[in-house]
GUMAR-479000 format. One record per residue (C-alpha): residue number from 1; x, y, z. Coordinates in Angstrom, 2 decimals, decimal comma. Example, Ala and Ser with C-alpha at 12.3 -4.5 7.8 and 13.67 -1.06 7.14 Angstrom:
<nodes>
NODE  nr       x       y       z
NODE   1   12,30   -4,50    7,80
NODE   2   13,67   -1,06    7,14
</nodes>
This chain:
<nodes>
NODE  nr       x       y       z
NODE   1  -12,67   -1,89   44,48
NODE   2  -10,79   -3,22   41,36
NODE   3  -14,13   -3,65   39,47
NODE   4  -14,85   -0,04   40,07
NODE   5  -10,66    0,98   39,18
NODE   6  -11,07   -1,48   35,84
NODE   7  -14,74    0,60   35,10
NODE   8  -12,83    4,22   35,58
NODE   9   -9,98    3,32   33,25
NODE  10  -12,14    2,00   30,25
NODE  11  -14,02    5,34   30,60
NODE  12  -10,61    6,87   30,61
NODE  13   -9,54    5,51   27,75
NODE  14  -12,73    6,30   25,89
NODE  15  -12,65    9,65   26,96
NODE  16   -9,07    9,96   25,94
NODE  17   -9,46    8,09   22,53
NODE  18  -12,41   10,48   21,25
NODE  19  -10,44   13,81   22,71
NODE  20   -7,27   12,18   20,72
NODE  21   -9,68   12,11   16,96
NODE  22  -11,31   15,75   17,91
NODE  23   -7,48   17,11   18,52
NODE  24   -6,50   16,05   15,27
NODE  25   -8,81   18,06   13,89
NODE  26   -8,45   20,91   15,92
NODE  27   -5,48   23,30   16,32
NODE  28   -3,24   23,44   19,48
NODE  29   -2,26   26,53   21,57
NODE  30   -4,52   30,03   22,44
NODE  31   -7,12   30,85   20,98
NODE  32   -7,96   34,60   23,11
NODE  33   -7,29   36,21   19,58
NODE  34  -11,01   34,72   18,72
NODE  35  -12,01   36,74   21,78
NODE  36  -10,28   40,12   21,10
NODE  37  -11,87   42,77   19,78
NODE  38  -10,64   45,50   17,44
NODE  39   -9,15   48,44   19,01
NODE  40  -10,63   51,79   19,46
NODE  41   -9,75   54,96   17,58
NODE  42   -7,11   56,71   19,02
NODE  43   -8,35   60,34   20,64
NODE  44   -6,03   62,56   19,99
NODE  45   -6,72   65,50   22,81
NODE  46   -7,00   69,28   21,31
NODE  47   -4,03   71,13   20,67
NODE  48   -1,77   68,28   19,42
NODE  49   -1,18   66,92   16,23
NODE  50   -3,09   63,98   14,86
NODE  51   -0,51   61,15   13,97
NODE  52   -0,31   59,93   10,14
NODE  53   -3,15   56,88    9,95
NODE  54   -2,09   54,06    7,09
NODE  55   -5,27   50,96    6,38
NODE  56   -2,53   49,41    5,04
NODE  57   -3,02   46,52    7,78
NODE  58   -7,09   47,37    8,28
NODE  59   -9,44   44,45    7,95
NODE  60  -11,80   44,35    4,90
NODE  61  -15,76   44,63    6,32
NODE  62  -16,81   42,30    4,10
NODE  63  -15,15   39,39    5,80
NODE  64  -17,29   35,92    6,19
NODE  65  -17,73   35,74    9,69
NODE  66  -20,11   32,83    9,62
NODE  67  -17,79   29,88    9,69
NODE  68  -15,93   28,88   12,44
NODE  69  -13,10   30,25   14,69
NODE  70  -11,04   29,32   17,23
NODE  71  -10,98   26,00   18,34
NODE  72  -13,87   25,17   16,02
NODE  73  -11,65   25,62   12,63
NODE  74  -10,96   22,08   11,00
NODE  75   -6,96   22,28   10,29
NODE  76   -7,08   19,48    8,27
NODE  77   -5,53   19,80    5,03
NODE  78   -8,23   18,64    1,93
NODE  79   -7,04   15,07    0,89
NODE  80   -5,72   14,52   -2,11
NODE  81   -6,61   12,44   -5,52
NODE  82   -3,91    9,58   -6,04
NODE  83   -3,46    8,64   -9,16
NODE  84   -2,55    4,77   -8,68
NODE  85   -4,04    3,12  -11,64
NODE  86   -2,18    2,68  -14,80
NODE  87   -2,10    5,91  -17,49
NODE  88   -4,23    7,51  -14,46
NODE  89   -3,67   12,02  -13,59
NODE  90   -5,05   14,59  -11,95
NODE  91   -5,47   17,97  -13,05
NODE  92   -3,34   20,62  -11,40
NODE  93   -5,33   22,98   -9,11
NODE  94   -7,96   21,27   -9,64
NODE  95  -10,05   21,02   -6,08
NODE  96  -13,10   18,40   -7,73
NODE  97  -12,80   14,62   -6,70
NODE  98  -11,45   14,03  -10,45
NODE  99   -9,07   11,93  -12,69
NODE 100   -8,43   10,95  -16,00
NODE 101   -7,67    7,66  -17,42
NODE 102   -5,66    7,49  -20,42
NODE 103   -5,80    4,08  -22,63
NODE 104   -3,70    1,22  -21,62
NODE 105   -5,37   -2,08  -22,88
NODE 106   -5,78   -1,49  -26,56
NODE 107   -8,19   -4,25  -27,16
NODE 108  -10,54   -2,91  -24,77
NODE 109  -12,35    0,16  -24,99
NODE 110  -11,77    2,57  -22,19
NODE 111  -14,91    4,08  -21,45
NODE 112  -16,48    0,68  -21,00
NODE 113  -13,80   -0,91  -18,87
NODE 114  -13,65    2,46  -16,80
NODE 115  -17,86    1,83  -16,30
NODE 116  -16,90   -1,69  -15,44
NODE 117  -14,72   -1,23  -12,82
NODE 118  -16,94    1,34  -11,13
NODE 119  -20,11   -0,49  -11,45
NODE 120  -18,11   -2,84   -9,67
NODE 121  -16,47   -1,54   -7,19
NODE 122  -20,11    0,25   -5,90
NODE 123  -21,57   -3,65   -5,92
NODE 124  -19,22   -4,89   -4,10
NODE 125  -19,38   -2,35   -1,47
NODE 126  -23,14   -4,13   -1,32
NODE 127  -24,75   -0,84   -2,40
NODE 128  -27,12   -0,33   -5,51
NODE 129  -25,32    1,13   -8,93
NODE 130  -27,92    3,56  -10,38
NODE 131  -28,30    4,50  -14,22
NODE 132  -29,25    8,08  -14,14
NODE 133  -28,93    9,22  -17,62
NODE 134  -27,07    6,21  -20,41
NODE 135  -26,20    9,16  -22,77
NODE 136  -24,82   11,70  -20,52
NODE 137  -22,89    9,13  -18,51
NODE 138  -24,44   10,30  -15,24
NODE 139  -24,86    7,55  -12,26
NODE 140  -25,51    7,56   -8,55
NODE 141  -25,01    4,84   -5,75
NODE 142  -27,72    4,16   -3,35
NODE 143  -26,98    5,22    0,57
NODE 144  -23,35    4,16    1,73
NODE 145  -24,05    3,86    5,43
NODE 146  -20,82    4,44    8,35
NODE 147  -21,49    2,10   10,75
NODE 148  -20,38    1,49   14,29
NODE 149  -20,33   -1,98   16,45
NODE 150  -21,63   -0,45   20,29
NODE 151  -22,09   -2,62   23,66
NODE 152  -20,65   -6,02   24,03
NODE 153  -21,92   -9,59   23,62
NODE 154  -25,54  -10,20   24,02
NODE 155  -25,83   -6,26   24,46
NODE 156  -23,95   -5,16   21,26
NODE 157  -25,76   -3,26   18,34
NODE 158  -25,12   -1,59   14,95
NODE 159  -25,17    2,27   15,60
NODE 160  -25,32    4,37   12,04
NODE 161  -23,33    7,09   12,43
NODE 162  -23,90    8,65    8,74
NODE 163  -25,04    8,01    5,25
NODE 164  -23,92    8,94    1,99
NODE 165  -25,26    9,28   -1,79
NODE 166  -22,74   10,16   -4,67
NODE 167  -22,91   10,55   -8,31
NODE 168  -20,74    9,49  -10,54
NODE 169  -20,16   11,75  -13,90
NODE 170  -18,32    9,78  -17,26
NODE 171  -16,31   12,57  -19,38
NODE 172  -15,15   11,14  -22,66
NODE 173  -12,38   12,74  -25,06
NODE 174  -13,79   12,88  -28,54
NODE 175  -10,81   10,53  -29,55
NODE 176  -12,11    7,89  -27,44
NODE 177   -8,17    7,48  -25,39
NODE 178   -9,08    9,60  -22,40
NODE 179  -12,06    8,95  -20,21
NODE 180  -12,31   11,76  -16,55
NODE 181  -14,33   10,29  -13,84
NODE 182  -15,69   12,67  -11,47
NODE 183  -17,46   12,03   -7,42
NODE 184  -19,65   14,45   -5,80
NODE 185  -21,33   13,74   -3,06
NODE 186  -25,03   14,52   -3,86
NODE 187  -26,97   13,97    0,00
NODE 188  -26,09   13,39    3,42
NODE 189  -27,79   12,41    6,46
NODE 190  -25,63   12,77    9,97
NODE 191  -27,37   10,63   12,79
NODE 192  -28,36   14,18   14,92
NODE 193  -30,58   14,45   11,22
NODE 194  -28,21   17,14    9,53
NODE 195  -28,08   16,90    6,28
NODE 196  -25,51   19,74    5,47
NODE 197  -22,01   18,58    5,78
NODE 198  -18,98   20,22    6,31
NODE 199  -16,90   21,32    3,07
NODE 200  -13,85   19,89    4,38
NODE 201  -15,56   17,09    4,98
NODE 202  -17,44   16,57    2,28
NODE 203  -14,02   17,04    0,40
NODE 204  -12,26   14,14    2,32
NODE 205  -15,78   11,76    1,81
NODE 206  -15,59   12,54   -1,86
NODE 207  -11,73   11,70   -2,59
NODE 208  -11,67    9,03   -0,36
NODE 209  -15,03    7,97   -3,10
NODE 210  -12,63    7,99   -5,66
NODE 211   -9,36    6,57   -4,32
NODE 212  -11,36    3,45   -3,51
NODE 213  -12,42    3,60   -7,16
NODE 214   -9,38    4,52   -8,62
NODE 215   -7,89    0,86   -6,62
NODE 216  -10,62   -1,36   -8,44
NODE 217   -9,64    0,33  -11,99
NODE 218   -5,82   -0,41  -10,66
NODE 219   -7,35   -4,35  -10,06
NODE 220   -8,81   -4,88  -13,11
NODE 221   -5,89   -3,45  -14,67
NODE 222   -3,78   -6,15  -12,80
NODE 223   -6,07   -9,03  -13,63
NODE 224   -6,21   -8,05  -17,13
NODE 225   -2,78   -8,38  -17,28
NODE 226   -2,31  -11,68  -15,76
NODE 227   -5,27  -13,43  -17,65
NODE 228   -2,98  -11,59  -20,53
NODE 229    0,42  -13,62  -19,35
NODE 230   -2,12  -16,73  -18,44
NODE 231   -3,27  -17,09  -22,53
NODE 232    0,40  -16,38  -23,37
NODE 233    1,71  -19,09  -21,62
NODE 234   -0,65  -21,55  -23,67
NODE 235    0,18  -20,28  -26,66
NODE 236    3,46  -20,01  -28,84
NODE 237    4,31  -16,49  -29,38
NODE 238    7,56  -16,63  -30,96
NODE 239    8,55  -17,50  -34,75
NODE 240   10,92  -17,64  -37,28
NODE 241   10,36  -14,66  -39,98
NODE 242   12,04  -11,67  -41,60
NODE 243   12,38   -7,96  -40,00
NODE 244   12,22   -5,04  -42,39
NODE 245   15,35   -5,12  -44,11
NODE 246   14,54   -8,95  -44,55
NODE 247   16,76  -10,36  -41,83
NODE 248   16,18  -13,49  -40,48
NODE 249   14,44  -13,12  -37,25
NODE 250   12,69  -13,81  -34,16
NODE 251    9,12  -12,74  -34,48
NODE 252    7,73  -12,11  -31,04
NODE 253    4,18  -11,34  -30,54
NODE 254    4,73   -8,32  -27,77
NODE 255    5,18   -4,95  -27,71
NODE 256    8,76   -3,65  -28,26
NODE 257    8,90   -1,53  -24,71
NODE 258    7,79   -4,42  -23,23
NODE 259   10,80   -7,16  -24,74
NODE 260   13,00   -4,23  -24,45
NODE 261   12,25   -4,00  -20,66
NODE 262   12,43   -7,78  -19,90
NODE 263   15,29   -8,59  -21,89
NODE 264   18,04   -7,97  -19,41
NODE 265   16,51  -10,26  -16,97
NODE 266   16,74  -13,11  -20,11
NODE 267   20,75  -12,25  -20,78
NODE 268   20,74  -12,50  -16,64
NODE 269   19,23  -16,36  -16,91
NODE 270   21,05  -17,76  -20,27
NODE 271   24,41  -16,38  -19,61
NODE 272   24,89  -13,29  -21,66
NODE 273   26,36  -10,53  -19,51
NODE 274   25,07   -6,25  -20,70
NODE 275   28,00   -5,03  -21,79
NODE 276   26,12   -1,96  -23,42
NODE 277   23,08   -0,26  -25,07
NODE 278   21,62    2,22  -27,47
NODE 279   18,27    2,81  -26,61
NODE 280   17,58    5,30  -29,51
NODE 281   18,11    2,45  -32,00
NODE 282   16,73   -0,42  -29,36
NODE 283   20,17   -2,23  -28,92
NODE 284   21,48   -4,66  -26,58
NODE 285   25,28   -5,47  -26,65
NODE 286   26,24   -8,74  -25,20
NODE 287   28,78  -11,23  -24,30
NODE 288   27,87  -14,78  -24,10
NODE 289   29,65  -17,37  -22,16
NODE 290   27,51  -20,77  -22,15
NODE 291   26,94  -22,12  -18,57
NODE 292   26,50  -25,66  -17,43
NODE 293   25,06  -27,79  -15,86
NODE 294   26,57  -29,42  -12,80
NODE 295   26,90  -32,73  -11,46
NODE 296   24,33  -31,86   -8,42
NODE 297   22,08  -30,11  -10,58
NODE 298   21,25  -33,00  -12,75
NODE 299   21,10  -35,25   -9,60
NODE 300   18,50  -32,80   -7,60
NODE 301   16,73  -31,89  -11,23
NODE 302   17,57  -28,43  -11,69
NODE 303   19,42  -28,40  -14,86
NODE 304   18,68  -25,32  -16,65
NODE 305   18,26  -25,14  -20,66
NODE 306   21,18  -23,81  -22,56
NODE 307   21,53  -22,21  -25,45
NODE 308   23,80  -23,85  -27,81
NODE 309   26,17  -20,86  -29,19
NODE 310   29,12  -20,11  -29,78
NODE 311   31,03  -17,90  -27,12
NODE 312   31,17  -14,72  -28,22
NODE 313   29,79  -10,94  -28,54
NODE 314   26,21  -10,71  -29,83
NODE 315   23,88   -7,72  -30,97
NODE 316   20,03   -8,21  -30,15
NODE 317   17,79   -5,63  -31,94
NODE 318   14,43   -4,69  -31,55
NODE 319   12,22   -3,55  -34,41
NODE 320    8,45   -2,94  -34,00
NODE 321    5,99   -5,08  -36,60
NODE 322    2,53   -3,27  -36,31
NODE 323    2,45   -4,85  -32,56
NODE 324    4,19   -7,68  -32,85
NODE 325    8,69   -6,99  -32,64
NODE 326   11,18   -8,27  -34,78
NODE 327   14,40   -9,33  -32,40
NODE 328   17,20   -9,96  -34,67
NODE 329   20,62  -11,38  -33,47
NODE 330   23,88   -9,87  -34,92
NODE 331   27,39  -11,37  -34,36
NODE 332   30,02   -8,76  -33,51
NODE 333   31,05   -8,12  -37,00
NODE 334   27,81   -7,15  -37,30
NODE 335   26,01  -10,14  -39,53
NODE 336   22,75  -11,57  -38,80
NODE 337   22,72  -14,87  -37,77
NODE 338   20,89  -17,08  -40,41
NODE 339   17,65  -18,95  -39,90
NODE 340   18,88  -22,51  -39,23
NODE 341   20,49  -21,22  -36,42
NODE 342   17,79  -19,42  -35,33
NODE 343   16,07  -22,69  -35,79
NODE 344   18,68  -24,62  -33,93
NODE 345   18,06  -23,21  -30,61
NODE 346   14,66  -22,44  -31,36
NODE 347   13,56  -24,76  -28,39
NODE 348   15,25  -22,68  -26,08
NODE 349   14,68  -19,55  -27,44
NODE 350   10,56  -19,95  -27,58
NODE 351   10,10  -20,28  -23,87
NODE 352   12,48  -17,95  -23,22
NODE 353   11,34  -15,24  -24,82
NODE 354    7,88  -15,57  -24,00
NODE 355    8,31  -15,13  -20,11
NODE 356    6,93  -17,83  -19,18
NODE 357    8,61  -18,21  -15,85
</nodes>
């Protein structure tokens, strides 16, 4: 008796679990209005007046009646393109599985690192990467097959539920900075042997093409960057030179968005507290106050490098050198500070400034 109970629930559940996916497709509620049919002409009998008709509200004849209705319409809404990846948009109204990446490594060119990460991304799903025209920037993918795990232990077997093809289409701006990459799904085969899907579906299979694509280009992106931070940390990036009004300064080889964004976490670690900031003119305006080091923390290990200045209000100003940035350090009467004492806390100031931690 409880073998038979435990046999009825799992087909319960089953049951229940594929009505649950078809209802999300499907709307709730009555659907008799897919039944009705459109009212006669009112007969008006001789002798009375015929009332004043307005098609205002008529339906048009030339209305598609060959998709579905009722319970068969797909309420779905069409997913949508996310633009993850780094420099990465969409175009508005657009309803094509499409995005454009704009440049964000400059050392690399974008149309090749864009190819890259798709080639990839299509290998490592363990399907083929096809070359269909070099020039035109056309490529397809062999079959992606859906898959699904049936039976159970010595019984179980690989059911394929449907398979996929897509090509992949390579638009390049003539500037080289903006590169479009666009899905279409190009053949289908549904395991009943269809091989006509349904737009909305097709739309969702295409998108969800590209999202997984758009991810890789948001990896490499990623990795990219960390390799970048890995050679930095091996290197020196910081030196002692002039900015363009020939100040003495700290040369930094980074961009100036990118010191002027990780600055405030320095001040947070060496003591200077934000008192204010122009960003127009890329100035920081700070009070230092030189910690130290406690008893326990030389004991444990943890003493912290300190910068050996004088307590007081400081200027640090950012000026772009091709892609390298000049920061130079102004007292509050607005003086540079010279270049010995740049040099004299130079040891402090390298690391520092170079993220390294």
């Amino acid at each position: 008796m409880s073998r038979r109970i435990f046999i009825f629930l799992l087909l319960s559940l089953s049951l229940s679990a594929c009505s649950s996916v078809d209802n999300a497709k499907r709307a709730l509620g009555d659907f008799d209005y897919a039944k009705a049919s459109e009212a006669k002409e009112l007969i008006v009998p001789k002798g009375l007046d015929k009332p004043v008709y307005a098609n205002k509200y008529a339906l048009a004849t030339d209305i598609n009646t060959n998709g579905p209705v009722g319970d068969k319409v797909d309420i779905r809404a069409p997913s949508l393109v996310l633009p993850t990846a780094a420099s990465s948009r969409v175009e508005l109204n657009s309803t094509t599985a499409k995005i454009w990446f704009d440049k964000a490594i400059e050392d690399k060119d974008l149309k090749d690192f864009i190819l890259g990460a798709l080639k990839g991304k299509v290998i490592d799903d363990g399907v083929e990467f096809d070359v269909v025209n070099e020039q035109k920037n056309l490529y397809e993918s062999s079959w992606y097959h859906k898959t699904k795990e049936s039976g159970f232990w010595l019984w179980s077997y690989t059911d394929t539920l449907k398979s996929m093809r897509f090509e992949y289409q390579l638009e390049t701006k003539p500037h080289g900075r903006s590169v479009a990459l666009l899905v279409k799904l190009i053949d289908f085969k549904d395991k009943d042997g269809s091989t006509k899907m349904d737009p909305i579906e097709q739309q969702r299979a295409e998108v969800a093409m590209l999202n997984s694509i758009i991810g890789h280009v948001d990896y490499m992106y990623r990795k990219n960057r960390r390799e970048h931070h890995l050679l930095l940390a091996t290197q020196k990036i910081v030196t002692i030179g002039k900015n363009s009004a020939n100040e003495s300064s700290y040369i930094i080889e980074l961009e100036k968005d990118y010191l002027w964004d990780n600055l405030p976490a320095f001040f947070e670690k060496y003591g200077f507290t934000l008192d204010d900031l122009n960003e127009t003119k890329s100035i920081y305006y700070v009070t230092f106050v030189k910690p130290e080091n406690s008893l326990w923390d030389s004991i444990w290990g943890d003493s912290k490098a300190i910068i050996d200045l004088t307590n007081a209000q400081y200027q640090f100003k950012l000026t772009a050198v091709g892609k390298k940035t000049a920061l130079t350090i102004y007292d509050k009467e607005g003086k540079p500070l010279s270049a010995e004492t740049l040099l004299h806390i130079f040891d402090v100031m390298e690391p520092a400034l170079s993220f390294r931690d």
